[in-house]
C-alpha positions in Angstrom: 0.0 0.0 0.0 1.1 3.7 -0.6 0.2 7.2 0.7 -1.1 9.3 -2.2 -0.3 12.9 -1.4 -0.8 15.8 -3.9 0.9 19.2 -2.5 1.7 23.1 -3.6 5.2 24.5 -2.8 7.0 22.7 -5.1 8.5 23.2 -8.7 6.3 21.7 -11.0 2.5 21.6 -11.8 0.3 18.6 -11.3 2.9 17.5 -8.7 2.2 13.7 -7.1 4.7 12.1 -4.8 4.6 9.0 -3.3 5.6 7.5 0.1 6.2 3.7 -0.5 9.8 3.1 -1.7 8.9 -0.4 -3.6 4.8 -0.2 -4.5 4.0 -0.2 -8.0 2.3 3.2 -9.2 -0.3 3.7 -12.0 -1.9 7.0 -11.2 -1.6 9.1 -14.7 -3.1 8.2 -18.2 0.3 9.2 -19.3 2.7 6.8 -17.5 2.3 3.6 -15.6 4.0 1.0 -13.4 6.8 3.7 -12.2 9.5 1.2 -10.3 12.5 1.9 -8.7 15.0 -1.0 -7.7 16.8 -2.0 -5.6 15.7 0.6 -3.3 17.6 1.6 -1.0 20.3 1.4 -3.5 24.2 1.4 -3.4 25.8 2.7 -6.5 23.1 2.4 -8.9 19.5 1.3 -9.6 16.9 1.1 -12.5 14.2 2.9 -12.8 11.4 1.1 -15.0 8.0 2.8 -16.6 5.6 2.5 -19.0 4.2 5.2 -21.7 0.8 5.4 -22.9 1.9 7.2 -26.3 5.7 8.5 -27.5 6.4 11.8 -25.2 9.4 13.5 -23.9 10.8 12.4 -20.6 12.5 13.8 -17.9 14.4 12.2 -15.1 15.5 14.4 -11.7 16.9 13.9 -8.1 15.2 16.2 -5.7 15.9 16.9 -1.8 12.8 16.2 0.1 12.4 19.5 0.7 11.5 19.9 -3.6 15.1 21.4 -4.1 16.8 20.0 -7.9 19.9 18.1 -6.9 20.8 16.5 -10.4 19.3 16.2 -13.8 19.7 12.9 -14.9 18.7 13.6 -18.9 15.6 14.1 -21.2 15.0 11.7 -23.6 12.1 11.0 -26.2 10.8 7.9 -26.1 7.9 5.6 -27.7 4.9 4.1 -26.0 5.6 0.9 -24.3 7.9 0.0 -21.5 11.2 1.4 -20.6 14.1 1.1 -18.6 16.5 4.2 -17.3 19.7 3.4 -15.1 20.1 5.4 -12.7 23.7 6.3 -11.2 23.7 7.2 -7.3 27.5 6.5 -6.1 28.4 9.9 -5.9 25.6 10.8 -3.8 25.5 11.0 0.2 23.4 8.5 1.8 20.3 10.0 2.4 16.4 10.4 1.5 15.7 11.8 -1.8 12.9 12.1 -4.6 13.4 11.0 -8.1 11.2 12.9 -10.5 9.8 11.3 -13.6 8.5 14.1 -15.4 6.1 13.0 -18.9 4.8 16.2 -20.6 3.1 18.3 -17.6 2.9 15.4 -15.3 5.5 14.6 -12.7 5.3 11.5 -10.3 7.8 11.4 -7.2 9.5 8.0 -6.0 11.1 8.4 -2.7 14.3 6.5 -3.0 17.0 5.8 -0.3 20.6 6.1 -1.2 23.0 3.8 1.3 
């Protein structure tokens, strides 16, 4: 089971974050099944989602406080499932957020760095 909260404050619009590090989310029309594994993770992890059509996405670490630590690309990619590797060694250990950002829409993992 996961929290759903929905909240102002932060940088982006239709803003969704989740508090369950493992549960499987499917909340927007746009994307679906939005993983992240291991987690907490080491060095790195994968982050796996699926697109209902082809759309530009974004991947970010926040701090929990909604503050952009690291841009982790923008890519364009096709409907159907993907995979994006996410690198994490260089990080302290700690509570962050990692954005998925589709269009307008942005969901919020919290992830654990060790």
């Amino acid at each position: 089971q996961f929290n759903r909260i929905t909240t102002n404050g932060l940088p982006s619009e239709n803003l969704v974050f989740y508090q369950d590090q493992s549960t499987t989310i499917a909340s927007h029309q746009l994307v679906k099944d939005f993983t992240v594994g291991p987690n907490p993770m080491v060095d790195k992890a994968v982050a796996s989602f699926s697109l209902a059509e082809a759309q530009p996405v974004a991947m970010r670490l926040l701090s929990l406080q909604g503050q952009e630590i690291q841009r982790m690309g923008t890519r364009q990619l096709g409907a159907g499932e993907h995979e994006w590797e996410l690198a994490v060694e260089n990080l302290p250990t700690g509570l962050y957020l990692l954005g998925l950002k589709v269009g307008t829409h942005e969901e919020l993992m919290r992830i654990r760095v060790q």
